[in-house]
N, C-alpha and C positions, 0 to 999 in steps of 0.2 A: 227078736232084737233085745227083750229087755235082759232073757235069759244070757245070750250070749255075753251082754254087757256085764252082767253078772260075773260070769263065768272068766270074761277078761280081766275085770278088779281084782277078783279075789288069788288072782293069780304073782298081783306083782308084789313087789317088794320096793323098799327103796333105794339097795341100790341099783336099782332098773335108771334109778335118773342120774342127770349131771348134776356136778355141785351149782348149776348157776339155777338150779329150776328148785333146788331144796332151798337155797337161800336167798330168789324171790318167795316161797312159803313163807317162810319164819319172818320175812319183811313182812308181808301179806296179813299174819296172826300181828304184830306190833301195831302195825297200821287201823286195823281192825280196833284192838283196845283203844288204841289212840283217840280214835274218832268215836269211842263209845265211852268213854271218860269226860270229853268236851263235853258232847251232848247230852251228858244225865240232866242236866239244869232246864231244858225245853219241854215244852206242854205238849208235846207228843211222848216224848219219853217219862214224865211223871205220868202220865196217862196208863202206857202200859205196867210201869210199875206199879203203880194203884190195883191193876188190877187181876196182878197176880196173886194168887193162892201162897198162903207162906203154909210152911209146913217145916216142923224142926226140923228134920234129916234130910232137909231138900238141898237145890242146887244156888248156887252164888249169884246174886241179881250184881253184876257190875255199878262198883261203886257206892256196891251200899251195904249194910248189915243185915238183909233180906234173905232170903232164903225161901224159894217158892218151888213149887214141883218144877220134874223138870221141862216140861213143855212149857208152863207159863214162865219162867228162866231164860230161857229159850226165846221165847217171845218176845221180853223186856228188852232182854241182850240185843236181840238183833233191830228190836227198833230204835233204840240209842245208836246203836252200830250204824246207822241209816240214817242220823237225825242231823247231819251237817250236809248227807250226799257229798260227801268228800269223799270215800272210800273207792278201793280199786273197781274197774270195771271193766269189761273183755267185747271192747267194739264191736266184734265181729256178731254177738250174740244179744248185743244190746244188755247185756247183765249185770249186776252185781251179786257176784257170788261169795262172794266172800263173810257178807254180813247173814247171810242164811246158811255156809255151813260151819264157819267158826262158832258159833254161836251154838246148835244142835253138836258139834265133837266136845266143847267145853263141857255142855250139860253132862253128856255122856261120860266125859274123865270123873266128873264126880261122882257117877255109880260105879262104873269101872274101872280101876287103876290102868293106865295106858303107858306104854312107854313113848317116848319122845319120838321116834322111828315109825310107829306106828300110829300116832297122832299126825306126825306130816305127812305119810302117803296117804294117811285118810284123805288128807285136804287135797291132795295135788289130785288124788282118785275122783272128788267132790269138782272141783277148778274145771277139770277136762271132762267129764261130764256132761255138765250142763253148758258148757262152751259150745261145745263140740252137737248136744242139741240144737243151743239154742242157735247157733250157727246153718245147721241144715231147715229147722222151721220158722225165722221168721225169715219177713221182709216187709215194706213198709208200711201196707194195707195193713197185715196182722199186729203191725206192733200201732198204730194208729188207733186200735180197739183194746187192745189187748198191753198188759205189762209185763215184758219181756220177764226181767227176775220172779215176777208171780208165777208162771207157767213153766218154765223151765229148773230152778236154782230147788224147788224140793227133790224133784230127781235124783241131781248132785247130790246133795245131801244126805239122800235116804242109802244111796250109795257106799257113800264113804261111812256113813255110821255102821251102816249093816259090815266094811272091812273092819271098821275100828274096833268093832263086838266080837269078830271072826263067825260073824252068821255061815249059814251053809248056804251052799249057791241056790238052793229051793227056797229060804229064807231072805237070800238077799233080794232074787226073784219077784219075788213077791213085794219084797220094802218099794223096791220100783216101781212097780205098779201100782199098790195104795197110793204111793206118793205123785203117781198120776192123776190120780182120780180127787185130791186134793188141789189141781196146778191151779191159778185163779186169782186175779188184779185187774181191774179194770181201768182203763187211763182216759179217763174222767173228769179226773181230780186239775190238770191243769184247766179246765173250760169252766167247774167248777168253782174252781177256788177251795179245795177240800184237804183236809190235812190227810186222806186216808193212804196216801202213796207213802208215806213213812209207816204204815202196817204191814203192805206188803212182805216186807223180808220177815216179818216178827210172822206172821201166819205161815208162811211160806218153811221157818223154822220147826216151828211148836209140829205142823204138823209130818213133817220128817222125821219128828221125836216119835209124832206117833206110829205112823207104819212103820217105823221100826219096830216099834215095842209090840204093835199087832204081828208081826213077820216074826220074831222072835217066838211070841208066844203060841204059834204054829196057825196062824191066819193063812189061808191061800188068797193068791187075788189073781186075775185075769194074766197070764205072760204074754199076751197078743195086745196089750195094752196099747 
């Protein structure tokens, strides 16, 4: 499955879509900054910014003069991105995907120049993804233990980074399956009382970053994932 999934991505283009599914995208990326703008000011989102890694030639920590690798970028971004829970989400799948793969295509535009064309089928590749997972594995048991966008949204992710890079299908392959083996949020936090549901998207991100960059760098991982 993961291969074929693979194999189906790397296949499309954009204009495979209608104009009303490219221009809820570009909604989807506005919305996204939007809500990751407001929320640089809450102590979950100076949290993660605290704790990323700057590095000069790193990637753009939203809203700030920072610059941190891009996994912890990545990280920052998407739990600001997350830090209202205002952002879009995809009923069917229980998800917000949006805040884990906007966040992982941004890091990526900064090492890779991207065209415009190919930054939005990354997303829409990334959106129907993990939809479309998260759609066939939960239900209400599973999602009572378990945080829908933790397990599902790096899949997406690892997906559309590996189109946006134009990985080979044995590399995208493979982004998938690491990014399996990373899937992980526990829903806890409301019985708790815990802030750690606003990290979810930020780890669920950072590590997207990373099986890509291992899938890239000729990592194999499990395709019966």
């Amino acid at each position: 499955l993961a291969r074929r999934m693979a194999r189906s991505a790397l296949a499309v283009d954009l204009e495979d879509f209608g104009p009303d599914v490219i221009a809820k995208a570009k909604l989807c990326l506005i919305d996204f900054l939007s809500c990751a703008f407001e929320a640089g000011g809450h102590p979950w989102s100076r949290q993660a910014v605290d704790v990323a890694f700057p590095v000069s030639n790193g990637v753009t920590i939203i809203g700030t003069s920072r610059l941190a690798s891009p996994a912890d970028a990545a990280f920052a971004n998407a739990v600001m991105g997350h830090g209202l829970v205002r952002e879009d989400m995809h009923a069917a799948s229980i998800s917000h995907h949006g805040v884990v793969i906007w966040p992982a295509l941004l890091a990526l535009c900064e090492q890779k120049a991207l065209r415009g064309a190919t930054l939005l089928t990354a997303a829409i590749i990334g959106y129907e993804t993990g939809a479309r997972i998260g759609r066939a594995l939960f239900n209400s048991d599973l999602a009572r233990l378990y945080r829908p966008t933790g397990l599902v949204a790096p899949l997406g992710a690892a997906l559309a980074g590996s189109f946006a890079l134009g990985l080979s299908e044995q590399a995208a392959t493979s982004a998938i399956a690491i990014a399996g083996n990373t899937s992980s949020g526990l829903n806890e936090w409301p019985h708790g009382g815990g802030s750690e549901m606003y990290f979810h998207p930020g780890f669920a991100a950072s590590n997207a970053i990373k099986a890509i960059g291992l899938a890239a760098a000729g990592a194999l991982a499990s395709e019966t994932i």
